[in-house]
N, C-alpha and C positions, 0 to 999 in steps of 0.2 A: 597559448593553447594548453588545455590538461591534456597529461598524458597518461593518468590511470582514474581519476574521481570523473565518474559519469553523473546523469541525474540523478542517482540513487545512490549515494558510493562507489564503489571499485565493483565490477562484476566481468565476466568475461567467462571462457572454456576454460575448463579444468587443466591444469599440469600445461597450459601454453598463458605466455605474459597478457596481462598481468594478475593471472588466477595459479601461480606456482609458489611451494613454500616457501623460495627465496624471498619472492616478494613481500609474501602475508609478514616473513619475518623482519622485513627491511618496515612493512606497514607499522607492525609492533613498536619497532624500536622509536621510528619517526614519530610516530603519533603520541606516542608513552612520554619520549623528548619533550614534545610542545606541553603536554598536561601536568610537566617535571612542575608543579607550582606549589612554595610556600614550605613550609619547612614542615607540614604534617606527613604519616605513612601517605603515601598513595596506593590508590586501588583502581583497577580498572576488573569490569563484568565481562565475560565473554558465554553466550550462548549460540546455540546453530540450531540450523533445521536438520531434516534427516538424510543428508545425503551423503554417499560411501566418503566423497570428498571432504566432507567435512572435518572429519578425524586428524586428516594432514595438515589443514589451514587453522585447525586450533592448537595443535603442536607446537607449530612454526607460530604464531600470533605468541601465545606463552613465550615460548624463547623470546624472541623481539621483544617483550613487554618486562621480563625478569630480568634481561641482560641491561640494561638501560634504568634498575630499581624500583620495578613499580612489583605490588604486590597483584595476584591474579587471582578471581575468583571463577570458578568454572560452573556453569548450572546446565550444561548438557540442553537436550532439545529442548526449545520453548519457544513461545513466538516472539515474536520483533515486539510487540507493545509490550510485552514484560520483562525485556531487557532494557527497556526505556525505563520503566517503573523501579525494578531494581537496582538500576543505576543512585536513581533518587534515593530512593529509600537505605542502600548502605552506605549512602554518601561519598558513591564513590569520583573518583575524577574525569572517568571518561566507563562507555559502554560497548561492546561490540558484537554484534551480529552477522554469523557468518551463514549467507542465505541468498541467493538470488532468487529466491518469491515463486512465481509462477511459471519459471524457467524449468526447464527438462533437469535430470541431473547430474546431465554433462556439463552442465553452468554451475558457477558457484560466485559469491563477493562477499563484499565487507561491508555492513554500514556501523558508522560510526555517530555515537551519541556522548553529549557533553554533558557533566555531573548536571545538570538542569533538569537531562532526560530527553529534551530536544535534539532534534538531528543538528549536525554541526554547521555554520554556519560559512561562506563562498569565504570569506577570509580566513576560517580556519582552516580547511581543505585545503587551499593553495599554501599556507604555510606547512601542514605537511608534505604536502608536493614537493615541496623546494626541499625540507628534510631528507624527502627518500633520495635527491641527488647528492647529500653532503657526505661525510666519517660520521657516523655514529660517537657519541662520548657515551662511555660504556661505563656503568656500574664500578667502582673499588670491590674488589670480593666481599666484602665484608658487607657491604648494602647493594648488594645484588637478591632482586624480589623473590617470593615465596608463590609456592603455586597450590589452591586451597580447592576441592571440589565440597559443595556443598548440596546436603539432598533434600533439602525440603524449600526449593526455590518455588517448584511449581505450586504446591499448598498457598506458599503466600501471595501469588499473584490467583489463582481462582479464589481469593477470600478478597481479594480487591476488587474483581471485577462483580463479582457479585454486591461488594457496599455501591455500587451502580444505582442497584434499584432498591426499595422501600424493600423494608423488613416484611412488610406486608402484603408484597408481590408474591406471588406464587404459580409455580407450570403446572399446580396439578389437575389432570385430565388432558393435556395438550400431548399430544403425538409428535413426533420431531424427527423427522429424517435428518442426520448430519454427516455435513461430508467433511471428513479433514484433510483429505489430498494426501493423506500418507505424508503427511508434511509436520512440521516442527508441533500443531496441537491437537497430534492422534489421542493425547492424551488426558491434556486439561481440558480441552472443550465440552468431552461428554462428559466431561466430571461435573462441569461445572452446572450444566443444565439438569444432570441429574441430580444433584442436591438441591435444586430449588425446583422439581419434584416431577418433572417432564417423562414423559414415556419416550425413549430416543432410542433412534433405531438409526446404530452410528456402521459408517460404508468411510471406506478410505482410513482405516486406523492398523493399517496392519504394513509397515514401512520396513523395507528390507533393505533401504539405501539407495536404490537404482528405479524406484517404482513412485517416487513424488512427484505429484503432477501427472502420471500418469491417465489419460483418461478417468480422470476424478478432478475437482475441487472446481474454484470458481470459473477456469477457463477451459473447461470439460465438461458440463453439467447432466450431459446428458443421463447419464446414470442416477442421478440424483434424480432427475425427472422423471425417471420408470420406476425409481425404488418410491419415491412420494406416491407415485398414483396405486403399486399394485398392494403398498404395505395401508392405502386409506390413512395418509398421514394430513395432519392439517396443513402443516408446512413442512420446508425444506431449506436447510442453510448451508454453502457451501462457502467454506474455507481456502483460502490460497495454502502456498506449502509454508509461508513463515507468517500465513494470519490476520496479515493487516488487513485484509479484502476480504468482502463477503458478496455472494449475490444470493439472492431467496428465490425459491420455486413455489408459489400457492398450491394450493389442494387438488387443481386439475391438471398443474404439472407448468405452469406456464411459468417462464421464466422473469423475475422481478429486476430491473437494473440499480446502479445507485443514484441515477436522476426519481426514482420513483421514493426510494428509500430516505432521501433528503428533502423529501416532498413531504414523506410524513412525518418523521421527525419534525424537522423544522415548524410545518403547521401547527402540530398537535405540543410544539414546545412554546411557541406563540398565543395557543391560546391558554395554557395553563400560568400565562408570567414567565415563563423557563429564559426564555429565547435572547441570547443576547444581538447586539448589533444591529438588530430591524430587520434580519436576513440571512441569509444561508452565502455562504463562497463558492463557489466550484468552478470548474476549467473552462476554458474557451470549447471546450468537446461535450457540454453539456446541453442537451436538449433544448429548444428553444422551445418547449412544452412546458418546460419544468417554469424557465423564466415567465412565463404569460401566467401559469400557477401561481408562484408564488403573488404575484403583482395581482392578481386576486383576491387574496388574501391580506392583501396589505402590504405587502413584504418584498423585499430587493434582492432580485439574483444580483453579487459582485462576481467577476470573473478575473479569472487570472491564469496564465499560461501552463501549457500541462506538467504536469508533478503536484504530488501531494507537499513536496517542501514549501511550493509556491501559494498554494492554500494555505497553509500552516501559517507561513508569515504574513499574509492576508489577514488572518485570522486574529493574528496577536496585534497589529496594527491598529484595526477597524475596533477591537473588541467583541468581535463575533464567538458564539460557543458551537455553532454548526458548520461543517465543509463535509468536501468533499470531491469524490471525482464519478463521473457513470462507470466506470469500470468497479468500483464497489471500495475504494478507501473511501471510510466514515472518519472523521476526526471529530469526535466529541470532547471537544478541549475543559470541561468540565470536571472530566474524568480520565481523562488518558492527555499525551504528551503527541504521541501520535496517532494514524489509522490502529484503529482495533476492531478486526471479526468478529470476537466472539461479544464484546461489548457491544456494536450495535446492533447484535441480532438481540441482544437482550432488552432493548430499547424496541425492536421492532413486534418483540413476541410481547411485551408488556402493554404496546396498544392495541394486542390481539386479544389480550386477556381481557383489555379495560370494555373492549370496543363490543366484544359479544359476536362481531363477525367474522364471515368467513376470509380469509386472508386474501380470494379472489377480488373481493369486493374491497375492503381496508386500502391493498397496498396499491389499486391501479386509483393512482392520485390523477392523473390527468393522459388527454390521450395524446402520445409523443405526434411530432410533426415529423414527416418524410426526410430520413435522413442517410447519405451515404457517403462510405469513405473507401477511396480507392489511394492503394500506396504505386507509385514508380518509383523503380529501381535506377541510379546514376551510377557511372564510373568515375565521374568526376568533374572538375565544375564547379559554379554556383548559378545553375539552370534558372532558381529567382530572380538573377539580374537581367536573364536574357531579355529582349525588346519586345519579342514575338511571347514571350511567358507574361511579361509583368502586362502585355497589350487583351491576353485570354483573363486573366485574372480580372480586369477592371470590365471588361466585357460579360463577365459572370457576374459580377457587382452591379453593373446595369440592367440583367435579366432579372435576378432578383427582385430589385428596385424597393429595397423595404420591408418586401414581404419573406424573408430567409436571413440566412448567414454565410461566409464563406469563410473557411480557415484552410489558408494553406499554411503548411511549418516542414523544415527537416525532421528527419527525425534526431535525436539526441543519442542513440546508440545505434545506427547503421545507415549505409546510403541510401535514402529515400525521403521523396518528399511525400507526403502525408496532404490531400487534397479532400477537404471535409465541402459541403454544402450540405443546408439543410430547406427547408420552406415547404408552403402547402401544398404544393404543386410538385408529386413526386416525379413524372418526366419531365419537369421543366428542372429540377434539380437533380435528375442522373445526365443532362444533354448541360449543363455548366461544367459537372465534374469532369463527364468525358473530355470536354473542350481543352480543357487545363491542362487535362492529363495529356493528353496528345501534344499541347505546345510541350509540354515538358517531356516529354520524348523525341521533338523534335531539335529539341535544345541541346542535349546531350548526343544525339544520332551520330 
């Protein structure tokens, strides 16, 4: 069992295990340990999003990374795909991200990326794991690491995301509501769109540490949806706090998901030649609208368990250049290493541009099929094994019969089982979820 590397990295509540500077620092030295490779300097990136916490887990990270001789390079707020990028590009040996995403910012974590740029791999994690239980072998004074801030990070990842699209793309005359959630790209994002010539009217960029995620960004929308309709915006893009996630609002205000976003994508990259793999990846949570779309079009929804890492390796396996998840990580592996926001909104606005229409029309790719997800709470257990659960479960599989899906799973960071169905038949599939849901509270009672 791990005991600090969740689906995402390390995350948790601030200043309680395993989100306190002892640990970040114990993370530092562990992780810095395994990347000790080869007899060149080593470097490791460290960026955050904007939370008051943050300040203390990049402290502690440095110490742990210089004590054990790696060199540390600091780039301050940015998002998670430009810590990936940068990683690459200074060649350094490992990258880190100190940001739990969409979390309040009482949460905080770590994710960790390998000189490739990619998130780290189940056997490298578990060998830091077993680091953070050993003695540290600590640095000679004399090759004990250096700690360097450098200020023109952001610059070069907005000049990357923008080589995305053709020299020859352009926003100008498009209206842009953007949300950044007070979050890690209050500040590249509107950069970015206003030099390729957007009229942007940016909500969420004003980050005082305590206010990310706040009633703004992609799990908040709402506000994004009053400022698009009263500012007569074409569209609306909302940012997570460290970026990776996007979701769009059209012109009337209605909310776009990322089964719709991968719908376009992927078609309009299929028909231009773009498209690798015959298809798009995304999660077992993804619409069964999107799959019957794509297979219209020719094309293969693959699925894969929920996390974008589990995409990602999908991704590089099959040779596919499109994933994704409906909660709005886009991985355009083309161009980025991980989920990137503000890259696929730039993909989404470019077939706005090419297309002539209105965003209402563009992005509702197909109409989703009835879908609902109720979570139960356990104290403990494995309510899945019970007789009367796995007997509800194959019994919603029978109602079904073909015409839906059912996913039930744990969740990966808390006690609950997560009970999806979906099908055309919307009381027939909230009267399976119910079912489920109740053996599984009767499991645990």
């Amino acid at each position: 069992m791990r005991k600090f590397f969740g689906t995402d990295g390390i995350r948790g509540l601030t200043n309680q295990v395993p989100m306190t500077a002892e640990v970040a620092m114990r993370v530092g030295m562990a992780a810095g340990a395994h990347f000790l490779r080869g007899d060149h300097k080593h470097r490791v990136v460290i960026g955050k999003d904007t939370r008051l916490s943050g300040y203390m887990l990049e402290n502690a990270l440095v110490a742990g990374f210089t004590s054990v001789g790696m060199d540390v390079v600091q780039v301050g707020p940015m998002p998670t795909p430009a810590i990936a990028m940068l990683t690459r590009s200074m060649r350094a040996d490992l990258g880190v991200m100190i940001s739990a995403s969409h979390n309040p910012y009482r949460d905080n974590g770590i994710k960790l990326f390998g000189p490739d740029g990619y998130k780290l791999s189940d056997e490298d994690e578990a060998q830091i794991e077993h680091l953070l239980g050993q003695e540290p072998k600590l640095a000679e004074p004399s090759h004990i690491g250096r700690a360097k801030r450098i200020d023109d990070a952001r610059g070069r990842y907005i000049h990357a995301v923008k080589q995305s699209l053709p020299e020859s793309v352009r926003l100008d005359g498009l209206r842009i509501v953007l949300d950044c959630a007070n979050g890690a790209a209050y500040n590249s994002a509107p950069t970015v769109f206003w030099e390729l010539g957007a009229d942007v009217v940016a909500i969420g960029v004003d980050p005082n540490g305590t206010n990310i995620n706040d009633k703004c960004g992609s799990t908040a929308p709402a506000l994004l949806q009053e400022t698009v309709v009263a500012s007569g915006a074409d569209i609306g893009i909302a940012l997570d706090g460290d970026a990776d996630r996007l979701i769009v609002v059209d012109e009337q205000g209605r909310i776009v998901d990322g089964d719709q976003i991968m719908g376009l994508i992927g078609a309009s990259w299929a028909r231009q030649g773009r498209l690798k793999g015959g298809g798009v990846v995304a999660t077992v949570m993804s619409n069964l609208g999107l799959e019957r779309f794509l297979e219209g079009e020719g094309l293969r929804l693959e699925r894969t368990k929920v996390g974008d890492r589990h995409v990602l390796e999908r991704m590089r396996e099959g040779g596919f250049n499109v994933g994704g998840e409906q909660s709005g990580h886009m991985i355009l592996s083309d161009h980025a290493t991980t989920g990137d926001g503000t890259l696929a909104a730039l993909q989404v606005l470019a077939e706005l541009i090419a297309s002539g229409k209105p965003a209402s029309e563009l992005l509702h790719q197909f109409d989703p099929v009835p879908q609902l997800l109720k979570n139960v709470r356990f104290a403990g257990g494995k309510p899945l094994e019970d007789k009367q659960v796995i007997a509800a479960i194959a019994e919603g599989e029978a109602t079904l019969n073909g015409r839906g899906r059912l996913v039930i799973r744990p969740s990966g960071t808390e006690p609950l089982i997560r009970v999806m169905a979906e099908g055309d038949d919307a009381g027939q599939v909230e009267q399976v979820v119910d079912m489920i849901c109740d053996a599984v509270r009767a499991a645990t009672a």
